[in-house]
PDB file of N, CA, C and O in Angstrom:
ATOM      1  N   UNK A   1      14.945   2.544  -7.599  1.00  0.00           N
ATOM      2  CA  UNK A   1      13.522   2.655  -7.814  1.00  0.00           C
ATOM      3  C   UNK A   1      12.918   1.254  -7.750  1.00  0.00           C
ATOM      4  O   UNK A   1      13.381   0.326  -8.413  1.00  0.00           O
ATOM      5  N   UNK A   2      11.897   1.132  -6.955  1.00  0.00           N
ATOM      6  CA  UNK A   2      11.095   0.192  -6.784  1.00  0.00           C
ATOM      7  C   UNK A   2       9.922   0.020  -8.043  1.00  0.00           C
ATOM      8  O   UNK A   2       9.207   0.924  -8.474  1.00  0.00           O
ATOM      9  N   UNK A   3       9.944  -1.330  -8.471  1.00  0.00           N
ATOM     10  CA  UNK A   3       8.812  -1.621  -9.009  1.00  0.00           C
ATOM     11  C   UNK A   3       7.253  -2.276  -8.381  1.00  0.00           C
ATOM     12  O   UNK A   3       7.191  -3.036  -7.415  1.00  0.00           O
ATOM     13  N   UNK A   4       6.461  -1.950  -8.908  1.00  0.00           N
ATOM     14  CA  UNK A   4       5.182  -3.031  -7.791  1.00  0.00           C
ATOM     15  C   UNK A   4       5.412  -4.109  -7.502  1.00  0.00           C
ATOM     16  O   UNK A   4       5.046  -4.405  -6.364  1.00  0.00           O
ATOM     17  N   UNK A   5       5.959  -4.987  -8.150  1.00  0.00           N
ATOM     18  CA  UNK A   5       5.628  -6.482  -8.009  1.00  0.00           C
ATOM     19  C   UNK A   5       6.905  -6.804  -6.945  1.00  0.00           C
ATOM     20  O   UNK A   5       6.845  -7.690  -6.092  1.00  0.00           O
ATOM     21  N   UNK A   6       8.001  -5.973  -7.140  1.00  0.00           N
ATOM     22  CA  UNK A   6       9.076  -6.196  -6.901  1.00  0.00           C
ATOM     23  C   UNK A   6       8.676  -5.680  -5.157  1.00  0.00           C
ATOM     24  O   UNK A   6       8.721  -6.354  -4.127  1.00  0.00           O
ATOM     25  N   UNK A   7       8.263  -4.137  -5.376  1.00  0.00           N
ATOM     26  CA  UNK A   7       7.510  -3.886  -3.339  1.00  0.00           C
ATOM     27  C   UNK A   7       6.748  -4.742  -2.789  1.00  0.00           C
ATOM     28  O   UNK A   7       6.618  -4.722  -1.565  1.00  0.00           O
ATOM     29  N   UNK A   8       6.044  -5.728  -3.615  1.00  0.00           N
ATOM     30  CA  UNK A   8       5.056  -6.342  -3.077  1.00  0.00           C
ATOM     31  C   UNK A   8       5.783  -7.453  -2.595  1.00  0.00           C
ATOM     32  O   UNK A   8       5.638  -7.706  -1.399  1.00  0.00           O
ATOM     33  N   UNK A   9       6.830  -8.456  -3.528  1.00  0.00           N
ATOM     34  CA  UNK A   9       7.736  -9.176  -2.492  1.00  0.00           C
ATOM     35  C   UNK A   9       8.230  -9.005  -1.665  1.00  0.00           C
ATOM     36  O   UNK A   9       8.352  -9.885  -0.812  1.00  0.00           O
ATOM     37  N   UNK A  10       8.969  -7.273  -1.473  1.00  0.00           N
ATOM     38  CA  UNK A  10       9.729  -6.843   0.021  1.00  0.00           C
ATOM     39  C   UNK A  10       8.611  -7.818   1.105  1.00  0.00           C
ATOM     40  O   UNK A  10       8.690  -8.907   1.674  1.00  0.00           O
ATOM     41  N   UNK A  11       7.582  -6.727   0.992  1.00  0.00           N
ATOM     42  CA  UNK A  11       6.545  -6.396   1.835  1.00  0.00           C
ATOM     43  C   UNK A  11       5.902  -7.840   2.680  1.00  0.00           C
ATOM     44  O   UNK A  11       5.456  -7.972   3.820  1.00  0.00           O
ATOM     45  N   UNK A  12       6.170  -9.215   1.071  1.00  0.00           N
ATOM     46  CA  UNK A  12       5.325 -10.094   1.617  1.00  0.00           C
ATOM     47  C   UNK A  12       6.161 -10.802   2.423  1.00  0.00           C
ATOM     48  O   UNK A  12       5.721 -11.508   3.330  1.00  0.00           O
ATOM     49  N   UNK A  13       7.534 -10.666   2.143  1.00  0.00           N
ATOM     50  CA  UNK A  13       8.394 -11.435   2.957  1.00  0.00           C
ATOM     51  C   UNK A  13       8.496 -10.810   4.351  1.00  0.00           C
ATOM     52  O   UNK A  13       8.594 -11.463   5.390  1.00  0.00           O
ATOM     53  N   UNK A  14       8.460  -9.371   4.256  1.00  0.00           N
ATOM     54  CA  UNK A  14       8.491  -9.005   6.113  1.00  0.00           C
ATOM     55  C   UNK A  14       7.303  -9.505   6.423  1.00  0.00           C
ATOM     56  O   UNK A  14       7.317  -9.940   7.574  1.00  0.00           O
ATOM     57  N   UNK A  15       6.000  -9.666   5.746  1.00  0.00           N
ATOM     58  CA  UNK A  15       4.728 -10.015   6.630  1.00  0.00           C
ATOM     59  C   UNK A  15       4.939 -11.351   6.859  1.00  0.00           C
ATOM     60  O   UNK A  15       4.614 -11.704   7.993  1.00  0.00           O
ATOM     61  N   UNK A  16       5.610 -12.652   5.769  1.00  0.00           N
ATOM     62  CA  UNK A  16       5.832 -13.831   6.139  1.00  0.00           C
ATOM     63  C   UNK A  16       7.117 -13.859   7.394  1.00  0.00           C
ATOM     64  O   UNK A  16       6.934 -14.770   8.202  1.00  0.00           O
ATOM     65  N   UNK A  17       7.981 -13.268   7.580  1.00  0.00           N
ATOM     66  CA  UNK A  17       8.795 -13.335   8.487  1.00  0.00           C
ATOM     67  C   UNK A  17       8.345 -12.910   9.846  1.00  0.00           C
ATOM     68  O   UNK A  17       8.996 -12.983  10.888  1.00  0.00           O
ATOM     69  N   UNK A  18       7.222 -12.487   9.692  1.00  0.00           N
ATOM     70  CA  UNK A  18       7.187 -10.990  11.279  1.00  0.00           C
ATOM     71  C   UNK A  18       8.319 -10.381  11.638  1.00  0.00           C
ATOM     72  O   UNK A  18       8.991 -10.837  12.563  1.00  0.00           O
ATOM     73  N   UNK A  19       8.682  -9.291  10.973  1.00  0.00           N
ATOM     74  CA  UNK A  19       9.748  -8.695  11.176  1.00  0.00           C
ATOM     75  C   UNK A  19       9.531  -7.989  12.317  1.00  0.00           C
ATOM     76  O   UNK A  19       8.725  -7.059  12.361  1.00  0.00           O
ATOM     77  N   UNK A  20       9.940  -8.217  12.901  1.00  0.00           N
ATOM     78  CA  UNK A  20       9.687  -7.033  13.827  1.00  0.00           C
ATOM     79  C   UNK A  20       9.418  -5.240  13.861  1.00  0.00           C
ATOM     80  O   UNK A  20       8.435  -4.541  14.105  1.00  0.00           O
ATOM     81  N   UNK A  21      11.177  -4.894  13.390  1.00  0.00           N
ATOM     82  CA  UNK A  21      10.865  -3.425  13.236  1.00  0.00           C
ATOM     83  C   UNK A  21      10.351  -3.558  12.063  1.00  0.00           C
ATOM     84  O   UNK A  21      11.282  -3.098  11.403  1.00  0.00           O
ATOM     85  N   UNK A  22       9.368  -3.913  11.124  1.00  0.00           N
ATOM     86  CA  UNK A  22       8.808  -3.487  10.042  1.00  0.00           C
ATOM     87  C   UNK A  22       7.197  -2.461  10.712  1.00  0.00           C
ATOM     88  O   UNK A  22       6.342  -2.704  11.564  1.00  0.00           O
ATOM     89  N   UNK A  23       7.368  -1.704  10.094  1.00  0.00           N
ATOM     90  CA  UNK A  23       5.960  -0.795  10.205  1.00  0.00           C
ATOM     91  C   UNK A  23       4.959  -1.475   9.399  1.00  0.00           C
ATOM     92  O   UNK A  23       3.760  -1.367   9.654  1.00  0.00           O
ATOM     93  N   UNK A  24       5.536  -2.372   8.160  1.00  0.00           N
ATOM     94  CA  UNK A  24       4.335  -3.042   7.211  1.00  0.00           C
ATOM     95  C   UNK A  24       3.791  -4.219   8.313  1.00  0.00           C
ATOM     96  O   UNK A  24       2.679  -4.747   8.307  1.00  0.00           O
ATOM     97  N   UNK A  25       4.565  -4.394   8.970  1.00  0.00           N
ATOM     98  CA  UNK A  25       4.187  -5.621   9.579  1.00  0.00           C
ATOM     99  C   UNK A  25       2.980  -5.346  10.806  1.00  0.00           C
ATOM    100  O   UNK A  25       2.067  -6.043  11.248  1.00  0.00           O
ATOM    101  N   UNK A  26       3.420  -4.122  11.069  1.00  0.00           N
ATOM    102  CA  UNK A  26       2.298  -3.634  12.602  1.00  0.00           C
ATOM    103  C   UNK A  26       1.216  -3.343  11.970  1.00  0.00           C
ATOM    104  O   UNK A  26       0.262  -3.349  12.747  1.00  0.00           O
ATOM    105  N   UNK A  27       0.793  -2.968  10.399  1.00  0.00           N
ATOM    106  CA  UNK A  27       0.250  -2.608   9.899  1.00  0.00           C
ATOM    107  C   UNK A  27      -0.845  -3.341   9.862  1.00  0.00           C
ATOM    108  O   UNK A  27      -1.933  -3.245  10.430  1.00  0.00           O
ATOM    109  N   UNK A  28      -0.420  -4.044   9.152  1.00  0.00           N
ATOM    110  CA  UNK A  28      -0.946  -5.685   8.749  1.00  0.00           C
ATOM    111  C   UNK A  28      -1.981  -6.188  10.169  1.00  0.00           C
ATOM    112  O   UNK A  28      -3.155  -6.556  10.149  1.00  0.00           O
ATOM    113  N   UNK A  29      -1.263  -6.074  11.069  1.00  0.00           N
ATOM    114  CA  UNK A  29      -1.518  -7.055  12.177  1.00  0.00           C
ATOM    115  C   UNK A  29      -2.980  -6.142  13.100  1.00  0.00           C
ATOM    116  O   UNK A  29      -3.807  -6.771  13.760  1.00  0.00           O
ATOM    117  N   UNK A  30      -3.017  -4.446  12.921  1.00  0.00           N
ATOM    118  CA  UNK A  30      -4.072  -3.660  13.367  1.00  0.00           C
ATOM    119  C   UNK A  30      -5.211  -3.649  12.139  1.00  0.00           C
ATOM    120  O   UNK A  30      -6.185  -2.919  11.956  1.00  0.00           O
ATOM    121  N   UNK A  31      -4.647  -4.816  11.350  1.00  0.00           N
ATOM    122  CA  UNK A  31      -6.023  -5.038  10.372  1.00  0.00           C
ATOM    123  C   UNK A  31      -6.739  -4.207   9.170  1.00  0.00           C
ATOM    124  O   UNK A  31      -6.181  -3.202   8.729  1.00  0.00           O
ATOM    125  N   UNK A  32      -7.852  -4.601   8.705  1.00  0.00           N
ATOM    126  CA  UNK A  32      -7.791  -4.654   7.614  1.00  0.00           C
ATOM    127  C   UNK A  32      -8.947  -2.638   7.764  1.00  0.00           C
ATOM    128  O   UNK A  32      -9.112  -1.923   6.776  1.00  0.00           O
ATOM    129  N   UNK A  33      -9.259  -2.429   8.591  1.00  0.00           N
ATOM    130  CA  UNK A  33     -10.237  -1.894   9.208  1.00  0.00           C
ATOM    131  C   UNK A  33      -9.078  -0.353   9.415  1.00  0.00           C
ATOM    132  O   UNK A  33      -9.351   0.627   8.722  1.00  0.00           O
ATOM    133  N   UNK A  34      -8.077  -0.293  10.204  1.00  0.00           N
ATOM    134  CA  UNK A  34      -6.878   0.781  10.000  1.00  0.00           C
ATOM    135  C   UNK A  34      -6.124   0.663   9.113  1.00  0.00           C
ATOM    136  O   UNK A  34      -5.290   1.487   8.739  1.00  0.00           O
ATOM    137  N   UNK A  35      -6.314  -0.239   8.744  1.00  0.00           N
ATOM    138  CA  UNK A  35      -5.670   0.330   6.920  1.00  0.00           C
ATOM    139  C   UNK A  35      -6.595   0.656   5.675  1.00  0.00           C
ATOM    140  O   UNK A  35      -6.188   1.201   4.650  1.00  0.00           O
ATOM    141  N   UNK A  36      -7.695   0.310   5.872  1.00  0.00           N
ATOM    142  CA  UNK A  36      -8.738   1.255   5.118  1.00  0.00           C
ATOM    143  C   UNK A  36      -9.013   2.449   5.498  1.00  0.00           C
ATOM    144  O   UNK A  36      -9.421   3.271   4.677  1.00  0.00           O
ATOM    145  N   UNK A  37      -8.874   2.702   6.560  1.00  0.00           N
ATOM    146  CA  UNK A  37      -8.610   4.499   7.630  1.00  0.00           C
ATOM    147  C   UNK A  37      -7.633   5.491   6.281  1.00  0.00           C
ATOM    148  O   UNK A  37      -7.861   6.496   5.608  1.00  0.00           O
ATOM    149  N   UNK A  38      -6.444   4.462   6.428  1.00  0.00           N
ATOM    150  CA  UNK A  38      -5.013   5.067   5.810  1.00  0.00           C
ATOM    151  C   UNK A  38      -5.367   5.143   4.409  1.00  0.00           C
ATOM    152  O   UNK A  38      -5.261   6.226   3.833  1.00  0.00           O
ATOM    153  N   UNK A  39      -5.931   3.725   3.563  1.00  0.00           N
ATOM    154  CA  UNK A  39      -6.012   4.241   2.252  1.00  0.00           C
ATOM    155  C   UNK A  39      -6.736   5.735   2.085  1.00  0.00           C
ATOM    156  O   UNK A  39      -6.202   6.770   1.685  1.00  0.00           O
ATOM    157  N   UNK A  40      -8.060   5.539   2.496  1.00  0.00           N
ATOM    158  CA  UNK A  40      -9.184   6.726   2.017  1.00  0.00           C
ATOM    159  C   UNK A  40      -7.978   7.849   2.704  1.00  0.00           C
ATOM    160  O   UNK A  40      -7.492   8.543   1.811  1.00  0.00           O
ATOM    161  N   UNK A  41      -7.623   8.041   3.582  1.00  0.00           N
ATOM    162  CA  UNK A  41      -6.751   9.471   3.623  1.00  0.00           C
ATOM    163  C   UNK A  41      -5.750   9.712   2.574  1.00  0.00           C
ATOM    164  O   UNK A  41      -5.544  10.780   1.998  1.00  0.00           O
ATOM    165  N   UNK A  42      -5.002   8.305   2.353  1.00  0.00           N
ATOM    166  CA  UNK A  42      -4.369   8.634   1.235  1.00  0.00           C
ATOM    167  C   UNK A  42      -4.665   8.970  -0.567  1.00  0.00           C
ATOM    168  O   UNK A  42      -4.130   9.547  -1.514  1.00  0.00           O
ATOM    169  N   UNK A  43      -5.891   8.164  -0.232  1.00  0.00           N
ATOM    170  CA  UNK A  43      -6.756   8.831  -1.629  1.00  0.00           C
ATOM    171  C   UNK A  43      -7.028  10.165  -1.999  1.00  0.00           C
ATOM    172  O   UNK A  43      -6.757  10.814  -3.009  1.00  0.00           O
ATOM    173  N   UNK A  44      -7.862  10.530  -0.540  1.00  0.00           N
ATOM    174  CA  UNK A  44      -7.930  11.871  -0.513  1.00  0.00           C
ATOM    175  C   UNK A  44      -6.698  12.966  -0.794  1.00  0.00           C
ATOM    176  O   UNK A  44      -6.685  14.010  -1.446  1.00  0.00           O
ATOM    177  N   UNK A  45      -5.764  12.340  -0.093  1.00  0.00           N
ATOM    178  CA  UNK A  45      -4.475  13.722  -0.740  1.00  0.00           C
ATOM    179  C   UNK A  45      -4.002  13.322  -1.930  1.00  0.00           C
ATOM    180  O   UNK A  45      -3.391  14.280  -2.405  1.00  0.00           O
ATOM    181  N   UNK A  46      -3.962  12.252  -2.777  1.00  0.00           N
ATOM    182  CA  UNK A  46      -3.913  11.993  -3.601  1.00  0.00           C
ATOM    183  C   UNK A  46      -4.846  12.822  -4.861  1.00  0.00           C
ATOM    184  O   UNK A  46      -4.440  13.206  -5.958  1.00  0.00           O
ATOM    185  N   UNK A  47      -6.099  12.922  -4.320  1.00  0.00           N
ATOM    186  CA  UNK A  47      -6.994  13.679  -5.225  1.00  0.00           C
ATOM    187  C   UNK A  47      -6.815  15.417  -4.408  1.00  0.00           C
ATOM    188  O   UNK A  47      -7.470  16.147  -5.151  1.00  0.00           O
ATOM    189  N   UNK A  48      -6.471  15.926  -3.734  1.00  0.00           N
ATOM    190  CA  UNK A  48      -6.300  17.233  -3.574  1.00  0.00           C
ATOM    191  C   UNK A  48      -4.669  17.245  -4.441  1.00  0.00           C
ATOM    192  O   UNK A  48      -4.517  18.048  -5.362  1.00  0.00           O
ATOM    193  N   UNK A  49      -4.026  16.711  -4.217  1.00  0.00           N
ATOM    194  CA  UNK A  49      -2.281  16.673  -4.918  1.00  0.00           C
ATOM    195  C   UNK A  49      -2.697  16.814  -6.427  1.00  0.00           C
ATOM    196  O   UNK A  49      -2.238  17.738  -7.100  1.00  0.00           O
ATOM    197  N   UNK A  50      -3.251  16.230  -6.763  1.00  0.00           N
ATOM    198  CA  UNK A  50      -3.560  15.972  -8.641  1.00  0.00           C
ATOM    199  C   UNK A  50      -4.535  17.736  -8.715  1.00  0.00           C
ATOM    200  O   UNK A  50      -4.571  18.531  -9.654  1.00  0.00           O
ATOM    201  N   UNK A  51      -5.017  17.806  -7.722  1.00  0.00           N
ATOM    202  CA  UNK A  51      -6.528  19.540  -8.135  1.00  0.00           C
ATOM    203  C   UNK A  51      -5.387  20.632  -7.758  1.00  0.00           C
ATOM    204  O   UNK A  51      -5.469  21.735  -8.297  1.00  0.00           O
ATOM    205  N   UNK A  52      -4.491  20.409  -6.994  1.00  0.00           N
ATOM    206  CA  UNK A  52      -3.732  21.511  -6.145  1.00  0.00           C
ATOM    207  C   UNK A  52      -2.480  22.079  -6.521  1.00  0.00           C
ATOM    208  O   UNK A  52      -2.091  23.242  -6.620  1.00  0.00           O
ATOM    209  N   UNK A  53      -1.721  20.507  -6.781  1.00  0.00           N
ATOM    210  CA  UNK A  53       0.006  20.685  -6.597  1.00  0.00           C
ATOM    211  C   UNK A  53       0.769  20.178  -7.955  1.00  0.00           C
ATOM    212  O   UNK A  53       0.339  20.212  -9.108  1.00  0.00           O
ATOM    213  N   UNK A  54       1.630  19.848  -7.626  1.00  0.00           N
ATOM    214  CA  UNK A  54       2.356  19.695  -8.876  1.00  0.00           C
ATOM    215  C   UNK A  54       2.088  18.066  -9.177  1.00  0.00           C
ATOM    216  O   UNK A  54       1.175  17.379  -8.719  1.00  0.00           O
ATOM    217  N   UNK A  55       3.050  17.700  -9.991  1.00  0.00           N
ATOM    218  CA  UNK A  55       2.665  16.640 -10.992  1.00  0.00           C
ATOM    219  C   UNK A  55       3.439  15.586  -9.967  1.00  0.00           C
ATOM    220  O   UNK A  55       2.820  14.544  -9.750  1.00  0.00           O
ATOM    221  N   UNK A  56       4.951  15.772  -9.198  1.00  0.00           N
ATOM    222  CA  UNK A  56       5.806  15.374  -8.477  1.00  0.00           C
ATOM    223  C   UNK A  56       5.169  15.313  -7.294  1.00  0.00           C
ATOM    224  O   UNK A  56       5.493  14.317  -6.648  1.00  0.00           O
ATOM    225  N   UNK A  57       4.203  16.174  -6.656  1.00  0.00           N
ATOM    226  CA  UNK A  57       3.279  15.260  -5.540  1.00  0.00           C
ATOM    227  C   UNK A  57       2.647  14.888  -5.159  1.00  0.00           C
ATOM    228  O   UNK A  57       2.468  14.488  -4.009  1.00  0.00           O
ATOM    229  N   UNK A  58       1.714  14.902  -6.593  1.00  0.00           N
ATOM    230  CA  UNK A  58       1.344  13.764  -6.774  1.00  0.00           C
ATOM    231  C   UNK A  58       1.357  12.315  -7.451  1.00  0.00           C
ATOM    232  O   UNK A  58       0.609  11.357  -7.256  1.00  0.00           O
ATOM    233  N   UNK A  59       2.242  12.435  -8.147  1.00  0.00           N
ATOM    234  CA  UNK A  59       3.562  10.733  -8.051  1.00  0.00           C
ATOM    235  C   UNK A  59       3.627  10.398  -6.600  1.00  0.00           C
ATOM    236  O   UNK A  59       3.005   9.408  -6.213  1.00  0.00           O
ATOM    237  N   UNK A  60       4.179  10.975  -5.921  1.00  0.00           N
ATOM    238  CA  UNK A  60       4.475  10.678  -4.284  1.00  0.00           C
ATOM    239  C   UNK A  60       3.558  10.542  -3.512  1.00  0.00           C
ATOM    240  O   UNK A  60       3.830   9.779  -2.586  1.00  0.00           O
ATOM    241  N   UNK A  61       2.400  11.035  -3.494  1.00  0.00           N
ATOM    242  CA  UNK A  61       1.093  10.470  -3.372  1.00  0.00           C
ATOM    243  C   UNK A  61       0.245   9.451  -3.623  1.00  0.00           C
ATOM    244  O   UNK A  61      -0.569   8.849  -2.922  1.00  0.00           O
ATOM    245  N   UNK A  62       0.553   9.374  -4.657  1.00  0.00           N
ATOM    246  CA  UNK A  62       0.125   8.062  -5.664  1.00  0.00           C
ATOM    247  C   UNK A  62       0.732   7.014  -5.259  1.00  0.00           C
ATOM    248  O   UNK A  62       0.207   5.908  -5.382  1.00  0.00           O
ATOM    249  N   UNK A  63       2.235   7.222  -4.573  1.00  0.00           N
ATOM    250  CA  UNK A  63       2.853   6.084  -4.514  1.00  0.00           C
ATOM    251  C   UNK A  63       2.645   5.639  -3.138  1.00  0.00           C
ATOM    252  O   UNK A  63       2.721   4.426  -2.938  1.00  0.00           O
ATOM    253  N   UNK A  64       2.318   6.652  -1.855  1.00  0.00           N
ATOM    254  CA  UNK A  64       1.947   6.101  -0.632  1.00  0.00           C
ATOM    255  C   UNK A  64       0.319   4.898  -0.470  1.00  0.00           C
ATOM    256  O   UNK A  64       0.085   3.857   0.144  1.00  0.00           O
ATOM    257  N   UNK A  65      -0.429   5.759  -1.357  1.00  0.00           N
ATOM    258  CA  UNK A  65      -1.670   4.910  -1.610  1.00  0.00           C
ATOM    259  C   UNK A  65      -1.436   3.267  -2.073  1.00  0.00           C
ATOM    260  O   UNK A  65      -1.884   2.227  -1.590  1.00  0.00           O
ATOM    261  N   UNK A  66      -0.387   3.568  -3.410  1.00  0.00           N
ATOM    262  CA  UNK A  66      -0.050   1.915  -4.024  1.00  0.00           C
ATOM    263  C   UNK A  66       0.386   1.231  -2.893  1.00  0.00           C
ATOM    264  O   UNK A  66      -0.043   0.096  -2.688  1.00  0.00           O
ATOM    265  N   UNK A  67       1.551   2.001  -1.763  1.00  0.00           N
ATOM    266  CA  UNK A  67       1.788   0.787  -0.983  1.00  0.00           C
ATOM    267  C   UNK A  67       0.692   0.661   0.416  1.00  0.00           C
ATOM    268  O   UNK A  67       0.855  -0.329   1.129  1.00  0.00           O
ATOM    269  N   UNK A  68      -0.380   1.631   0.786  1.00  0.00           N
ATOM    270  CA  UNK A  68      -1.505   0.940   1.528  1.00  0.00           C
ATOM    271  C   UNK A  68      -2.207  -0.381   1.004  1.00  0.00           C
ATOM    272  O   UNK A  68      -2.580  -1.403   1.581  1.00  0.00           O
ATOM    273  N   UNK A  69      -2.248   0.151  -0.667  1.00  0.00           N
ATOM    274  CA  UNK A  69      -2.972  -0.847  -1.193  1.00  0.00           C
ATOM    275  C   UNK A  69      -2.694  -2.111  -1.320  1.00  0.00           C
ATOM    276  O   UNK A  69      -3.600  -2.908  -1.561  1.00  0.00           O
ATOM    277  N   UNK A  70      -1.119  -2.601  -1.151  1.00  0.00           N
ATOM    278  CA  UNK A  70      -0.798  -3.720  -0.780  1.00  0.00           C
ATOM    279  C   UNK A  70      -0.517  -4.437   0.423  1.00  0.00           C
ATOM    280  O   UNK A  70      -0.508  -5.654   0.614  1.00  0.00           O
ATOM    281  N   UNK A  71      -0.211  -3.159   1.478  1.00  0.00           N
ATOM    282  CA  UNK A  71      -0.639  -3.759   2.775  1.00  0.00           C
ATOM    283  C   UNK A  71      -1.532  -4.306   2.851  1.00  0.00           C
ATOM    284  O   UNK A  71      -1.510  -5.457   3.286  1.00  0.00           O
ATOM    285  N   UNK A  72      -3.365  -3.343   2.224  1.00  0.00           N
ATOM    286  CA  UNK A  72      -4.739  -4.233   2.162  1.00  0.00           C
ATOM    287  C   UNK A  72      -4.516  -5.562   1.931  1.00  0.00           C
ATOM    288  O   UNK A  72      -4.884  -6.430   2.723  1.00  0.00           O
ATOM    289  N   UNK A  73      -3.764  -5.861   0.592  1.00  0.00           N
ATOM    290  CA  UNK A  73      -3.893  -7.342  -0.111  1.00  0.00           C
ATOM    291  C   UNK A  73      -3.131  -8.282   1.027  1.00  0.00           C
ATOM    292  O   UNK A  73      -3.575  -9.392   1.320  1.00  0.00           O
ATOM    293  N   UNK A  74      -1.991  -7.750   1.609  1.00  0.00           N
ATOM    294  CA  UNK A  74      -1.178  -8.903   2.462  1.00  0.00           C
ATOM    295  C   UNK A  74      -2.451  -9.152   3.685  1.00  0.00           C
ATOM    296  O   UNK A  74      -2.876 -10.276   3.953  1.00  0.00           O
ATOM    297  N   UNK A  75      -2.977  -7.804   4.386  1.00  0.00           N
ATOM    298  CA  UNK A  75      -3.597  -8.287   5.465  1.00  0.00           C
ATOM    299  C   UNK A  75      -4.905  -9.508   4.961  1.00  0.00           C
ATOM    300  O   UNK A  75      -5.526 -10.305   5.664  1.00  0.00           O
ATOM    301  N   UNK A  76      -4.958  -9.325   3.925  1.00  0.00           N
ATOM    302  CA  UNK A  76      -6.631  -9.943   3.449  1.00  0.00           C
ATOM    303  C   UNK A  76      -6.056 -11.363   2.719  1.00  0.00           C
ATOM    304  O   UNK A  76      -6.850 -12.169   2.235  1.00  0.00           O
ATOM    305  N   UNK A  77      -4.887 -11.537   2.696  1.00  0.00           N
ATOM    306  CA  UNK A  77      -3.969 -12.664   2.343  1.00  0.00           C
ATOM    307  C   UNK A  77      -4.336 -13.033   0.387  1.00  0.00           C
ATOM    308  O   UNK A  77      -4.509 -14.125  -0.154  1.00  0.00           O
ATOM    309  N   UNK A  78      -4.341 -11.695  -0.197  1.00  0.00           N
ATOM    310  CA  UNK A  78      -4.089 -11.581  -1.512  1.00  0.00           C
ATOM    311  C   UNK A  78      -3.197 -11.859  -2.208  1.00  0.00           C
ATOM    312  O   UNK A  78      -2.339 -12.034  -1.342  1.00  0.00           O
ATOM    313  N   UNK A  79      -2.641 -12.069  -3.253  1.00  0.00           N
ATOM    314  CA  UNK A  79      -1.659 -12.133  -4.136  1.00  0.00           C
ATOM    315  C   UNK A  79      -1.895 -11.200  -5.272  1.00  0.00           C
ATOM    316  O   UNK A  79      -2.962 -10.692  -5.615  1.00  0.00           O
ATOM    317  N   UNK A  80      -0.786 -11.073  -5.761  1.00  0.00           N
ATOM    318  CA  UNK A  80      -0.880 -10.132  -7.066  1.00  0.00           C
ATOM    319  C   UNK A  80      -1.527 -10.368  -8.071  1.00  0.00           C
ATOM    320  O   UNK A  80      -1.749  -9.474  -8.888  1.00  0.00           O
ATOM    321  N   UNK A  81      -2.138 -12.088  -8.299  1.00  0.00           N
ATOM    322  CA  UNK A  81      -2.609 -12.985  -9.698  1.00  0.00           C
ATOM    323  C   UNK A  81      -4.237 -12.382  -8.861  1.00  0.00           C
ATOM    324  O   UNK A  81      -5.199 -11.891  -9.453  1.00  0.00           O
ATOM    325  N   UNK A  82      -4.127 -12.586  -7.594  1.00  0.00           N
ATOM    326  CA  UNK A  82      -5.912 -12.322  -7.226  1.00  0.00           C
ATOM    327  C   UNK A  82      -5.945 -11.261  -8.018  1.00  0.00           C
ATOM    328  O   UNK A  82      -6.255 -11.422  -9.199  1.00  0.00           O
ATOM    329  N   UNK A  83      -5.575  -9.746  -7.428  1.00  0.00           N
ATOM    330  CA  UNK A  83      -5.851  -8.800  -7.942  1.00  0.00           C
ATOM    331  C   UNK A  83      -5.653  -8.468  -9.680  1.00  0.00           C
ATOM    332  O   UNK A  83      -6.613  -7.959 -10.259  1.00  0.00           O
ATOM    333  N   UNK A  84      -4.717  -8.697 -10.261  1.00  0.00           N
ATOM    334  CA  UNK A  84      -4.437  -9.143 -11.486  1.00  0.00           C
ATOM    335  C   UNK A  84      -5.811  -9.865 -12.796  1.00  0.00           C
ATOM    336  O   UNK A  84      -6.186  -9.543 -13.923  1.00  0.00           O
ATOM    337  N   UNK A  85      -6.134 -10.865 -11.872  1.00  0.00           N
ATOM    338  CA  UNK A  85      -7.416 -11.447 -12.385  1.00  0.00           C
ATOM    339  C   UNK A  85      -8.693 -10.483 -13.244  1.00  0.00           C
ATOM    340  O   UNK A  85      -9.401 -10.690 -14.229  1.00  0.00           O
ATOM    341  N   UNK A  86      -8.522  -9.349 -12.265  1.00  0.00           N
ATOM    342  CA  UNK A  86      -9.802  -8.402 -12.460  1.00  0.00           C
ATOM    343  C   UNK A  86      -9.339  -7.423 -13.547  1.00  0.00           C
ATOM    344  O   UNK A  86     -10.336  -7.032 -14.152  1.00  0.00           O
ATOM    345  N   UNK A  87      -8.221  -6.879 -14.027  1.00  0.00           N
ATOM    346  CA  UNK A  87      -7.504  -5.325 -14.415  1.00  0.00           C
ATOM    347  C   UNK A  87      -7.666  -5.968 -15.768  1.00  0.00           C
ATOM    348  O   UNK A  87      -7.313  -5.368 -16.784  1.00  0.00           O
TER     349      UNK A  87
END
């Protein structure tokens, strides 16, 4: 099991490396504009999962959104203390 801070290092090191086969990385690079596409969809099933389904998919829901939401921060060249600052 992954923790946040702990996905958010995977993540920042494939975006600092350009990994190639990383999908976070193609992600990143089609900007900040298709990955706001992806969050709001993932919000959205996120909020039908919580009105609809069980409790388990929406955890799994919840958890695709957390990691758009840090793709956002890598493409926009965030850190965890930026976002942190505000909570």
């Amino acid at each position: 099991m992954k923790r946040f801070e702990e996905l958010f290092e995977e993540l920042s090191r494939k975006v600092r490396d350009r990994d190639p086969a990383s999908g976070t990385v193609q992600r990143v690079e089609e900007g900040s504009h298709a990955i706001g596409k992806k969050m709001l969809e993932e919000a959205g099933e996120v909020w039908m999962a919580a009105s609809c389904e069980s409790r388990q998919r929406t955890a799994e829901e919840i958890s695709q959104l957390l990691y758009h939401i840090q793709v956002m921060m890598l493409a926009c060249d965030l850190t965890l203390e930026d976002v942190y600052r505000y909570l």
